[in-house]
C-alpha positions, 0 to 999 in steps of 0.5 A, spaced: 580 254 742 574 256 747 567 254 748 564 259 745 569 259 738 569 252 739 560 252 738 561 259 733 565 254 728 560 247 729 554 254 728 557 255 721 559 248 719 552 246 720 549 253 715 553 252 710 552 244 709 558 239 708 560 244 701 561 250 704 567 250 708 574 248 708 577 246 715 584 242 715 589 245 713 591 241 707 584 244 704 585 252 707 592 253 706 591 256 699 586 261 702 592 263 707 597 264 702 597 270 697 598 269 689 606 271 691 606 265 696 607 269 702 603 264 707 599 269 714 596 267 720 592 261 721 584 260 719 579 256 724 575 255 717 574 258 710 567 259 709 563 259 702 557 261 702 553 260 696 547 266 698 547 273 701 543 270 707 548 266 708 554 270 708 550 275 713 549 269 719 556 267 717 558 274 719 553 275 725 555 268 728 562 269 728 561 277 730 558 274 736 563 269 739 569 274 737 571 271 731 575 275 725 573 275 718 577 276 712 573 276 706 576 274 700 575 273 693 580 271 686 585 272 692 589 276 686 593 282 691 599 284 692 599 288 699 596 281 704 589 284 704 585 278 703 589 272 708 590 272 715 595 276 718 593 276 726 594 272 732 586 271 733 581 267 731 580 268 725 576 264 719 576 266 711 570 268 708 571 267 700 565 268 695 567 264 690 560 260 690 557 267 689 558 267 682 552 269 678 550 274 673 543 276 677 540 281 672 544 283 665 539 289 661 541 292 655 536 297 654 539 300 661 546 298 659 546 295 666 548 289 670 548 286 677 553 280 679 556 277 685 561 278 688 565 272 686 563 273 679 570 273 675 571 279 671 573 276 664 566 272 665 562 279 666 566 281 661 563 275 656 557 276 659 557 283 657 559 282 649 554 276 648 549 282 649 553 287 645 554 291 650 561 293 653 563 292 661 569 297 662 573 293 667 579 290 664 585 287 669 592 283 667 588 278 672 582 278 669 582 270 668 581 271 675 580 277 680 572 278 682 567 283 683 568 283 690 575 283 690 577 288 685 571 292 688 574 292 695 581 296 692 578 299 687 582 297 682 583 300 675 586 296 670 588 298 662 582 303 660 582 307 666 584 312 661 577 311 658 573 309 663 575 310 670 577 306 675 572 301 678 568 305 683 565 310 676 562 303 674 558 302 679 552 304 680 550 300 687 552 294 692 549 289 696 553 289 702 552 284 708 555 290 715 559 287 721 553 286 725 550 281 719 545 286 717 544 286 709 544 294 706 541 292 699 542 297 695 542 295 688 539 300 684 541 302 677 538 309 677 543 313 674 540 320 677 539 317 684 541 324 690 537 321 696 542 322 701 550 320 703 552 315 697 553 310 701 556 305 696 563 309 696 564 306 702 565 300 701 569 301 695 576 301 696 575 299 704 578 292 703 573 288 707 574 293 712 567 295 714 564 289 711 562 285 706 560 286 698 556 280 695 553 284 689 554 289 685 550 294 679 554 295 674 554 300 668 555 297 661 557 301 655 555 300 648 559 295 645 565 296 641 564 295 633 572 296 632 579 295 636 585 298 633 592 295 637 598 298 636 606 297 640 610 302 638 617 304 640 617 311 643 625 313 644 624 317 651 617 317 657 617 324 654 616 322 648 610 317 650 607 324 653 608 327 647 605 322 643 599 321 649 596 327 647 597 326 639 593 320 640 588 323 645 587 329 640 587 326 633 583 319 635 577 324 638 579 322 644 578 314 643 583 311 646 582 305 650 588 303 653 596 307 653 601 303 656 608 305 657 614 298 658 622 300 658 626 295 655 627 291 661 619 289 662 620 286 654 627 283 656 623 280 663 617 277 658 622 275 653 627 272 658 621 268 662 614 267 658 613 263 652 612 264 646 613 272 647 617 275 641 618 282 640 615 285 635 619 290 633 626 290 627 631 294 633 630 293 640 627 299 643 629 303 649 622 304 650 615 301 648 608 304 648 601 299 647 596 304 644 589 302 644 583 305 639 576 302 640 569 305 637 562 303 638 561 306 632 559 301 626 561 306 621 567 310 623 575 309 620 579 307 626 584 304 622 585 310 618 586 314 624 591 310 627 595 309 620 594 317 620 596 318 628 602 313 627 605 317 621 604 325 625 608 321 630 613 319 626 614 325 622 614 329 629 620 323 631 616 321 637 615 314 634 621 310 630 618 304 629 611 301 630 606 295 629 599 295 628 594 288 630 592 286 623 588 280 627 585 277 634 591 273 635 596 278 633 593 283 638 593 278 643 601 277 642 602 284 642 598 286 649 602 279 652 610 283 655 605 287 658 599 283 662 606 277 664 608 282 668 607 279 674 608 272 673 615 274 669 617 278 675 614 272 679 618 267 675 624 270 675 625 269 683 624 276 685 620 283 685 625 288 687 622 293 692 616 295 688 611 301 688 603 301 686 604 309 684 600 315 681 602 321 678 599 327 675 598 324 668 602 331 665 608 329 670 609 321 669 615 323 663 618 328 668 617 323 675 620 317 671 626 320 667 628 324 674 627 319 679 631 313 674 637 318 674 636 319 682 636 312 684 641 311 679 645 316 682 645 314 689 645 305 687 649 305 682 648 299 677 641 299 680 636 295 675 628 298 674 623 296 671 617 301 671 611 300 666 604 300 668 598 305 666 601 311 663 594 314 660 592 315 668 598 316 672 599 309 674 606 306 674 608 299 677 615 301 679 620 296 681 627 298 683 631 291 683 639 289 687 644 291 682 648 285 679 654 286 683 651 287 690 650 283 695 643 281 698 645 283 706 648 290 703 641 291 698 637 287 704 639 294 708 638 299 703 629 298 703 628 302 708 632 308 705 629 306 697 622 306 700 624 313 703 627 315 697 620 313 692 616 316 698 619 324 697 619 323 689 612 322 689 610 327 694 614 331 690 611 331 684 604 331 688 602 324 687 599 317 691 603 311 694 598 306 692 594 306 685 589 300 685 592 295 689 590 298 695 593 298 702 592 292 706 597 290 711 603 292 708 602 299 707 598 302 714 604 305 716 605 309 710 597 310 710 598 313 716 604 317 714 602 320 708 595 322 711 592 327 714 590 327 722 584 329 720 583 324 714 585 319 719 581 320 724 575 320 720 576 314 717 578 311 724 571 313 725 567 310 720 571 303 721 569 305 729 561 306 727 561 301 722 565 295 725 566 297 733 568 288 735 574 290 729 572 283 726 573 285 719 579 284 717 582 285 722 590 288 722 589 291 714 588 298 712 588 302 719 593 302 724 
């Protein structure tokens, strides 16, 4: 460490006080390890400011000594965006004192909150007030608002809302040379000059720092209406989709689509998860119906959308939540996923992909009879948000192949996936962002152009490269 690193860390160890930094690596290492347990680089420090000023003389000092910066929130991701992946000083800024609802006003159906406030926790902010933050995440009980901002995550009512970049409405941001840009209005009509929040939204930490943000509210549901049913074909769920959408007036909240292997991963690997159906189904879809109004029949329309259904034999079975709790058990196989995928020893090769929304049947039958074709034997998993396009596809080892020889077969299935999805006119990553896993796919999937814009932005906004270094960007 050199003398100007070695005074840069004492500087910050005195703004932040004795609470506000980790510095033996015993303290640091969950803050360099991600949630599947991938352990990058090394951290001076982690830094915890507990205020905006804070962060931003965090950020100049260490901009100052050429000390990299990897913001941090619920540390949630699953592309290595948020711990250190280069061999340089580097300290960890986490936002996890930063959690306070600064303002909630109802009458504006609005909020603002900072960056390390949980999203499960503006959510019950949101619902105390009857209104309704539109943000829902499998991981929810633990992603921020700085984080899920940073890759613009989606989630389940994306179909309905949009993904997290429609819900705000402006950002507090601290840049790479410690200046605030404070821009949190709540103006809904605002057009004076470039929308500069945009750029922040989705950058992963890039080109700064997002310590708070404006949020719009919705009014709060008055009625939530869940049902699992067992769909025999995507095409099927497509079809049932667009019946859903037409007969509820467009009321649908979340459409999740689950093959038989992401019910047999939850059964075989969470507690307490049953399938709700009499036969096991080839596939499911979790449909969500919710209305603000207080004096609208929801239950009739998912009774009368379930039984078109099942004439039209899009459905062959289906339970619809008689309560909370009962609700609650049949969104468990889809938001255990992750931990079941994590508990079961292993993940595949899996893709964060976007397709068309008119053509997520077509892409999953077409690309699961290639693949099969081409490894026989070959397991799937591949579920996610089939209202917007979003499907998490995992292709897993056959039973009966060697780890080496599978080992060998990544980079020909990551080529196969990446035609498919150019093929059908889609995106590599749907909400998990980029970070330092999928750069060179970035780079290869975009336009010269398009990259050296946004090399150009990075240049301007960030020109010592010390925020996050090593992710999105080539």
């Amino acid at each position: 460490m050199t003398t100007d690193t070695q005074a840069a860390i004492a500087s910050l160890k005195h703004t932040l006080g004795p609470s506000g930094y980790f510095e033996d690596p015993a303290d640091t290492l969950k803050y360099r390890k991600d949630w599947r347990g991938n352990e990058e680089g090394e951290a001076l420090l982690v830094a915890r400011p507990a205020s905006t000023d804070e962060v931003a003389a965090v950020v100049k000092t260490a901009g100052a000594a050429g000390i990299a910066i990897v913001p941090q929130g619920g540390n949630t991701g699953l592309v290595r965006g948020s711990i250190p992946t280069e061999a340089r000083p580097t300290i960890v800024l986490s936002l996890e004192r930063m959690n306070r609802v600064r303002r909630l006003d109802p009458g504006n159906y609005s909020m603002i909150a900072e960056a390390g406030c949980v999203i499960q926790a503006l959510q019950e902010a949101a619902r105390d007030a009857d209104r309704l933050f539109p943000l829902s995440l499998a991981s929810e009980g633990s992603s921020t608002v700085g984080g899920t901002l940073s890759t613009n995550a989606g989630g389940n009512q994306t179909i309905r809302f949009g993904n997290a970049r429609e819900q705000v409405l402006g950002l507090e941001v601290v840049l790479a040379d410690g200046t605030v840009l404070e821009d949190l209005n709540t103006l809904r009509k605002n057009n004076t000059g470039y929308d500069l929040k945009h750029l922040f939204i989705g950058a992963e930490g890039t080109l700064g720092v997002i310590t708070a943000a404006a949020f719009r509210l919705m009014p709060g549901p008055k009625a939530t209406e869940t049902a699992m049913l067992a769909v025999p074909s995507p095409t099927a769920a497509q079809a049932l989709l667009a019946l859903a959408r037409e007969l509820s007036g467009d009321q649908v909240l979340a459409y999740e689509i689950l093959p038989r292997e992401s019910m047999d991963l939850a059964l075989e690997n969470i507690e307490g998860i049953v399938d709700p159906m009499t036969e096991p189904s080839p596939w499911y879809i979790l449909l969500e119906l919710a209305t603000a109004s207080p004096i609208e029949d929801l239950r009739a329309k998912m009774e009368t959308l379930l039984e078109r259904a099942m004439e039209q034999e899009l459905v062959t079975d289906g339970v619809i939540a008689e309560s909370y709790e009962q609700r609650r058990q049949l969104w468990r196989p889809r938001e255990e996923q992750a931990e079941a995928g994590r508990r079961s020893g292993g993940f595949g090769y899996t893709f964060d992909l976007s397709i068309p929304v008119g053509r997520v049947a077509e892409f999953l039958e077409t690309t699961r009879a290639r693949f099969a074709e081409e490894i026989p034997g070959v397991r799937f998993n591949t579920l996610g948000h089939m209202g917007d396009g979003n499907i998490h596809y995992s292709v897993k080892k056959p039973h009966d192949m060697d780890p080496a020889a599978w080992d060998q077969r990544k980079g020909a299935i990551s080529d196969m996936a990446h035609g498919m999805i150019r093929e059908f006119g889609g995106s590599f990553s749907a909400e998990h962002g980029i970070g330092s896993e999928k750069r060179d796919t970035l780079a290869d999937f975009s336009s010269a152009p398009r990259m050296n814009l946004m090399r150009a932005i990075k240049t301007a906004l960030d020109p010592r490269d010390i925020m996050n270094p090593g992710k999105v960007l080539l």
